[in-house]
C-alpha positions in Angstrom: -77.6 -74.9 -34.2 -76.1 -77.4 -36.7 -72.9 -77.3 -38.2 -74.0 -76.1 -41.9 -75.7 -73.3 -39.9 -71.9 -72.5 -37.9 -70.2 -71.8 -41.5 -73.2 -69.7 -42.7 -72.4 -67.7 -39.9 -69.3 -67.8 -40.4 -68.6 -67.0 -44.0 -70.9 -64.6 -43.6 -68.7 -62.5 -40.7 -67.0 -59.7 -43.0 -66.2 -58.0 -39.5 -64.2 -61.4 -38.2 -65.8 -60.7 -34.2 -66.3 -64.9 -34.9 -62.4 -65.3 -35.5 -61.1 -67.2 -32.4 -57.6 -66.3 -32.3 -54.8 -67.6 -30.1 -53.6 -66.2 -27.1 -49.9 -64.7 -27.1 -47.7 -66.2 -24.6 -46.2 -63.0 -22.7 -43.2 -62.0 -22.9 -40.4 -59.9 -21.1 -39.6 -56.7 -21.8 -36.4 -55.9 -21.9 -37.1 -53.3 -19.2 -38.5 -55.9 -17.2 -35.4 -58.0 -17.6 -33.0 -55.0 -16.7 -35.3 -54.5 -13.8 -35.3 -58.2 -12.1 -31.4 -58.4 -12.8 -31.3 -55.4 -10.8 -33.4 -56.1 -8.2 -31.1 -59.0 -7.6 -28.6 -56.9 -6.7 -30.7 -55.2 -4.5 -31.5 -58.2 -2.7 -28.2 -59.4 -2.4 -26.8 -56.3 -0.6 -29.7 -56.1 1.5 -28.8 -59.6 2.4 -25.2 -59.7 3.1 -24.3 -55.6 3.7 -22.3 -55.7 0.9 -22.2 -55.3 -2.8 -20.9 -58.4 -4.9 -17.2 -59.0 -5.2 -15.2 -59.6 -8.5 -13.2 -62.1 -6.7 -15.9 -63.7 -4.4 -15.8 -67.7 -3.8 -19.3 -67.7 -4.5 -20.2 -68.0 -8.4 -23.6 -66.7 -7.8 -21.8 -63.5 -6.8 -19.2 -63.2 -9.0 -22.2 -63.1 -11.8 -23.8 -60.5 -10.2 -20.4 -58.4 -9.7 -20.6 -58.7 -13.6 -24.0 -57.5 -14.4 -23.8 -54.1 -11.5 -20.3 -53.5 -13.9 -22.4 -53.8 -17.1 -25.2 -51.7 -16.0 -22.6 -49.0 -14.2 -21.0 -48.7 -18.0 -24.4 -48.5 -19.9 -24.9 -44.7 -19.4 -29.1 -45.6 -20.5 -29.3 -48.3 -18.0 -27.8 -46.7 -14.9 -29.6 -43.6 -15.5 -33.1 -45.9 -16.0 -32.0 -47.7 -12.5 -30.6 -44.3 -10.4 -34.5 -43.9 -9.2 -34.1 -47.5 -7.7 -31.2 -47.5 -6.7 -31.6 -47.5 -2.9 -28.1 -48.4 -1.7 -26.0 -45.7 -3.5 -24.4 -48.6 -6.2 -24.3 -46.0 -9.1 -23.9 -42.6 -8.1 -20.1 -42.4 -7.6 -19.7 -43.8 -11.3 -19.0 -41.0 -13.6 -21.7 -40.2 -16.6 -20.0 -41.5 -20.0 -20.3 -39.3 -22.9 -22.4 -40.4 -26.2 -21.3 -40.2 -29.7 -21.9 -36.8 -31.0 -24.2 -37.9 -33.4 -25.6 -41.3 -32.3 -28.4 -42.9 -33.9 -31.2 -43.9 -31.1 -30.4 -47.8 -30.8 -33.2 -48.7 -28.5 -36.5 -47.3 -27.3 -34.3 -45.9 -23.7 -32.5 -44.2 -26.4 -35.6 -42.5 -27.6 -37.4 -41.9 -24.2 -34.5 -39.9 -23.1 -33.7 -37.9 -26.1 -33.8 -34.2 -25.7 -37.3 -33.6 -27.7 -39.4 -34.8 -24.6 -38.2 -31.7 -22.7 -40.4 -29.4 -25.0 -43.6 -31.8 -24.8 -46.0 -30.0 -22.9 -46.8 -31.9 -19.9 -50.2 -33.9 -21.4 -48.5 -35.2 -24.2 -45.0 -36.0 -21.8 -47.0 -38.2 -19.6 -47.7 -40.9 -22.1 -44.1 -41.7 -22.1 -44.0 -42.5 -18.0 -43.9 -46.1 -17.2 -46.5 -47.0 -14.6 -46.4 -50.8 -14.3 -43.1 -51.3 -12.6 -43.1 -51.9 -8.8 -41.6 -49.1 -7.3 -39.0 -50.1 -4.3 -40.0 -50.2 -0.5 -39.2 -47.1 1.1 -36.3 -48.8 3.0 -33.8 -47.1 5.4 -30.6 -46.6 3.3 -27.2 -48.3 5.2 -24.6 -44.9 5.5 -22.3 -47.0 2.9 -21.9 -50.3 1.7 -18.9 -52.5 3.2 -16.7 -53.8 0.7 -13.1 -56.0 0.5 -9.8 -53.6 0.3 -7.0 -54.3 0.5 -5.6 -54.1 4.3 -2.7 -51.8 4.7 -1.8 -52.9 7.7 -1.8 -56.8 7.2 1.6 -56.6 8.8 0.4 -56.1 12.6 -2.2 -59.3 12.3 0.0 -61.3 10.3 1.4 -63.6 12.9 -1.7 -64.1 14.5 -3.4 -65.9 11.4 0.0 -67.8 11.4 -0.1 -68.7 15.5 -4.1 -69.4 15.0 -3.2 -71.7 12.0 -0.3 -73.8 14.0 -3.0 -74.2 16.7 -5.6 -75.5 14.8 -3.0 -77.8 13.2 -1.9 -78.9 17.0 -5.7 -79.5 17.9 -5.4 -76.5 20.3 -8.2 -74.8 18.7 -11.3 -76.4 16.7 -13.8 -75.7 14.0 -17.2 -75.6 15.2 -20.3 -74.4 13.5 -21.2 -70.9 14.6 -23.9 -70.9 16.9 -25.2 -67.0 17.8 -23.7 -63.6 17.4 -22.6 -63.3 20.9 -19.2 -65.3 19.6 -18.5 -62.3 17.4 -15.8 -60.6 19.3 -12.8 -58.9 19.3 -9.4 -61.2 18.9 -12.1 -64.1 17.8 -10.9 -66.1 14.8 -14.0 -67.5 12.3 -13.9 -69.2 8.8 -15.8 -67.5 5.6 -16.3 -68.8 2.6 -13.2 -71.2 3.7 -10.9 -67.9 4.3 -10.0 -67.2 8.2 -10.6 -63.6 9.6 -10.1 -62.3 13.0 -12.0 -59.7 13.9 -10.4 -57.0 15.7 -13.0 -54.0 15.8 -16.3 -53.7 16.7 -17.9 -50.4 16.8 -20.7 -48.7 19.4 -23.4 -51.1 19.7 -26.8 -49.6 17.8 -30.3 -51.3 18.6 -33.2 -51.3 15.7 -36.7 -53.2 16.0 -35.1 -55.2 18.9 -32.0 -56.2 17.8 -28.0 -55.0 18.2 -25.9 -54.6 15.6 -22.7 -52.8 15.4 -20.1 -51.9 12.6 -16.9 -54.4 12.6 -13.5 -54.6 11.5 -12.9 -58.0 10.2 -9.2 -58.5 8.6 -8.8 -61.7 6.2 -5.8 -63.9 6.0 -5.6 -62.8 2.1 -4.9 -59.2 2.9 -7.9 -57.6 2.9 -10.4 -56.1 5.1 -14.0 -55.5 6.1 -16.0 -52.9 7.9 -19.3 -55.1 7.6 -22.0 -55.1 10.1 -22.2 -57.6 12.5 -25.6 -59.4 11.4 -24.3 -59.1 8.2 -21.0 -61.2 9.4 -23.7 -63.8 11.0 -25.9 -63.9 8.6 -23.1 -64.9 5.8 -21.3 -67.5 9.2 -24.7 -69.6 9.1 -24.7 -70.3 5.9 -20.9 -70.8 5.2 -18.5 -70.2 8.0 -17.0 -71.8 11.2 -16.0 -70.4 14.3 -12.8 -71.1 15.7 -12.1 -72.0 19.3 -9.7 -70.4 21.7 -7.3 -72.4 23.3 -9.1 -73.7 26.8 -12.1 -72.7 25.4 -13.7 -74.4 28.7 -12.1 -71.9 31.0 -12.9 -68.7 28.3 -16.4 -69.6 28.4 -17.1 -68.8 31.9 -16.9 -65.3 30.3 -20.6 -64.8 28.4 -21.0 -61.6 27.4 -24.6 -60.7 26.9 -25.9 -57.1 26.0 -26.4 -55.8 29.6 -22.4 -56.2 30.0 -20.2 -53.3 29.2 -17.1 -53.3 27.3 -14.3 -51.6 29.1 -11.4 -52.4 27.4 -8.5 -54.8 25.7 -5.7 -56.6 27.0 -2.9 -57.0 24.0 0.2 -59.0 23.4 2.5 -57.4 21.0 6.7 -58.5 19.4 9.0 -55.9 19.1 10.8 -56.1 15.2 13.3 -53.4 16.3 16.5 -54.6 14.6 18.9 -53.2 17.1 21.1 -55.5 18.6 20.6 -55.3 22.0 16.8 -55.7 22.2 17.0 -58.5 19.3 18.9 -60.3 21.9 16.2 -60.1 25.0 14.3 -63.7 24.0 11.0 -64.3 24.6 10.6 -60.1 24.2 6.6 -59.1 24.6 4.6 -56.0 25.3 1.7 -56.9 27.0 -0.7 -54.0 28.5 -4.4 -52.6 28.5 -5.8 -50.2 26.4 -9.4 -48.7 26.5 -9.8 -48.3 22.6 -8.7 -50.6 19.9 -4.7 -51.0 19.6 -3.9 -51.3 16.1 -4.5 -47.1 15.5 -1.9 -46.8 18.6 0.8 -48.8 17.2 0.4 -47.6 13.7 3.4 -44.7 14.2 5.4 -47.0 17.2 8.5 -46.7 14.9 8.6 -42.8 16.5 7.5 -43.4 19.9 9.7 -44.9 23.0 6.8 -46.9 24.7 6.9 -49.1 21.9 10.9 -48.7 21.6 11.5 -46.7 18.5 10.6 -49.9 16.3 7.9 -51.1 14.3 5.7 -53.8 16.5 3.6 -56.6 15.5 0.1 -57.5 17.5 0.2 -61.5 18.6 -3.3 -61.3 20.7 -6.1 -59.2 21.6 -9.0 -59.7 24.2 -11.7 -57.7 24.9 -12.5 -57.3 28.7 -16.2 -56.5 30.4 -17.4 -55.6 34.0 -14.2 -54.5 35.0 -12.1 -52.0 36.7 -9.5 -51.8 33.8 -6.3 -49.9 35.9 -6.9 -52.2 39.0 -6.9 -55.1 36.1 -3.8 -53.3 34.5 -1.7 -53.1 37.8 -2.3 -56.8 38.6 -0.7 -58.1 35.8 2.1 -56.1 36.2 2.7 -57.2 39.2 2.0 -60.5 38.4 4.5 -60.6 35.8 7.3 -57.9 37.3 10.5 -60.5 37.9 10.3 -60.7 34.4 10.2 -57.0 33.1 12.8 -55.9 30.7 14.9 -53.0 31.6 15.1 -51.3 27.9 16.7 -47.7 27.8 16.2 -46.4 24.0 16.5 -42.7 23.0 14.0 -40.8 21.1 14.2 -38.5 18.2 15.5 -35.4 20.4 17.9 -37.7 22.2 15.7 -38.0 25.7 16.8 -41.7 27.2 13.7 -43.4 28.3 13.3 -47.0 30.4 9.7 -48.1 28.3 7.7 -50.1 30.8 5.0 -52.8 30.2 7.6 -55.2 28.4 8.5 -58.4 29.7 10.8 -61.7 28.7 8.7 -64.6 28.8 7.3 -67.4 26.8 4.0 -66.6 24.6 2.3 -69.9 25.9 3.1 -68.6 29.7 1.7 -65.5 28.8 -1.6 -66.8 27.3 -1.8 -69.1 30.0 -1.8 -66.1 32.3 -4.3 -64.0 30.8 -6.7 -66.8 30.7 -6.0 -66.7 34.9 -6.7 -63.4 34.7 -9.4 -63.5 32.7 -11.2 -66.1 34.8 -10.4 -64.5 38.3 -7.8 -67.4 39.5 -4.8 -65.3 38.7 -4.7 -64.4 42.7 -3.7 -68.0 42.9 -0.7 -68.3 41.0 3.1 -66.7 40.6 5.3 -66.3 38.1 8.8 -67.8 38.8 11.0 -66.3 36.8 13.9 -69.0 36.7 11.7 -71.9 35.1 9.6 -69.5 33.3 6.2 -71.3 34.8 3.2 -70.2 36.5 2.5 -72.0 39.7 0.1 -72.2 42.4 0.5 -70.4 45.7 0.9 -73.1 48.3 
């Protein structure tokens, strides 16, 4: 065919089927866009266990903090998202009302006005959307953990100060976190260059194989976190440290794997009582065994005499397994009795009591001697009272 015969053609097409035109580079929707933002979120608390932070280190998260707010104060938005949303992000936020008499804005405003509730269902269905990916059908986490504000910051506050003085001395390091057997309780680690200790961790639950558990994990800022446990590793290998314990060489012949079973915690705790007499025992330390977590026991010590009418403050926690926790209990008494400190106080109805379990001696003695005990060489060594040293049995 030769050219001349191409225009005929051409200029004789009244219909245009010859017209090449162009092809349209897609474009976005803005439902589209409000969809991927969201899915964002999604993937970040799937990630991490927790929803994004307003005050996070991370700028990444901070933005997306920003854009869950937006959507949670577009009533059309988080009403288009609620089918999505998987992990509970917008149901406890309140429905805002409309103008009375608000002009439809965009096409959500039109799809959800209150005409489509007479369509009959024929003509309804031409407003359903059909192309977006639905969600996998994905076990929902019972809630999300998120940073509060820790009420009781006052019972872990000298240990971020004693861990910090340590690390200063070179009695403890910073070493990358290897596995999420070092997650314990009374183990220090670095997030997101913050230190937390983490001082619960709740029944162990297994799924496709793997533990996980939920943890209490208190930050040096003042606020806490009950996040899971893979969630706390997951966010360690990509930014965090953990932090040593002091002889970490003797500590580690300790392993705990999953077949061990945790029977309970050895705690350190300081007296603040003001009154004058026991402000004047030095070197005044509680140091016992409990079978649950300590800090809900010491919550209301102001009103009981074990912990001598007075507000206490917990120095150091370890979590013991494999063992017979009162035969464990009555060693280190006895290991530490020519130092126990006779206290009589008097308790709300006037009753005298002589609390037991508290001692004068040094904290570095004392942490010295749990390490013994935790290692099994305790039964070598005495306490001499008069220097204030452990030494070994001759």
């Amino acid at each position: 065919m030769t050219d001349d015969q191409l225009a005929k053609l051409i200029s004789a097409d009244d219909l245009g089927l010859l017209t090449v035109k162009p092809k349209r580079t897609p474009q976005s929707t803005e439902e589209e866009r409000l969809m991927d933002g969201f899915r964002q979120i999604l993937k970040f608390v799937e990630t991490t266990g927790a929803a994004p932070a307003e005050f996070a280190d991370d700028m990444g998260e901070r933005l997306l903090f920003a854009r869950l707010e937006a959507i949670r104060a577009n009533p059309q938005q988080r009403e288009r998202l609620l089918p999505f949303d998987e992990f509970g992000l917008l149901k406890e936020v309140a429905k805002l009302p409309e103008p009375a008499e608000a002009l439809p804005a965009t096409i959500d405003d039109v799809l959800n006005d209150d005409f489509l509730d007479n369509l009959n269902p024929a003509a309804e269905a031409m407003f359903k959307i059909k192309h977006i990916p639905l969600t996998k059908d994905v076990e929902s986490p019972d809630y999300v953990a998120q940073r509060k504000s820790c009420k009781d910051f006052h019972l872990f506050e000298e240990q971020f100060q004693i861990c910090q003085q340590e690390i200063k001395a070179e009695k403890r390091r910073l070493l990358p976190f290897a596995n999420e057997q070092q997650i314990e309780v009374g183990h220090f680690f670095v997030l997101h260059g913050i230190l937390l200790l983490v001082t619960e961790v709740g029944e162990r639950v297994e799924k496709n194989g793997k533990w996980n558990a939920r943890l209490r994990c208190i930050f040096e800022n003042g606020t806490e976190s009950d996040m899971l446990l893979r969630s706390l590793a997951s966010e360690l290998y990509k930014d965090g440290r953990r932090v040593t314990v002091p002889d970490e060489e003797t500590l580690n012949t300790m392993l705990v794997t999953d077949d061990d079973k945790a029977t309970g915690y050895i705690y350190v705790l300081r007296s603040l009582s003001q009154h004058p007499d026991i402000k004047a025992i030095p070197n005044l330390y509680k140091i016992g065994l409990a079978r649950r977590s300590i800090e809900t026991r010491i919550q209301n010590a102001a009103n009981e005499p074990t912990y001598l009418m007075a507000p206490v403050a917990l120095v150091s926690t370890f979590q013991c397994y494999n063992v017979n926790l009162p035969k464990l209990e009555n060693l280190l008494h006895r290991f530490f009795d020519p130092a126990a400190a006779k206290i009589q106080v008097t308790d709300a109805q006037g009753n005298y009591h002589t609390p037991k379990e508290w001692f004068s001696i040094p904290l570095d003695t004392i942490e010295t001697a749990l390490r013994l005990l935790i290692s099994g060489e305790i039964v070598n060594y005495s306490y001499n009272p008069s220097t204030g040293q452990i030494l070994l049995n001759e």
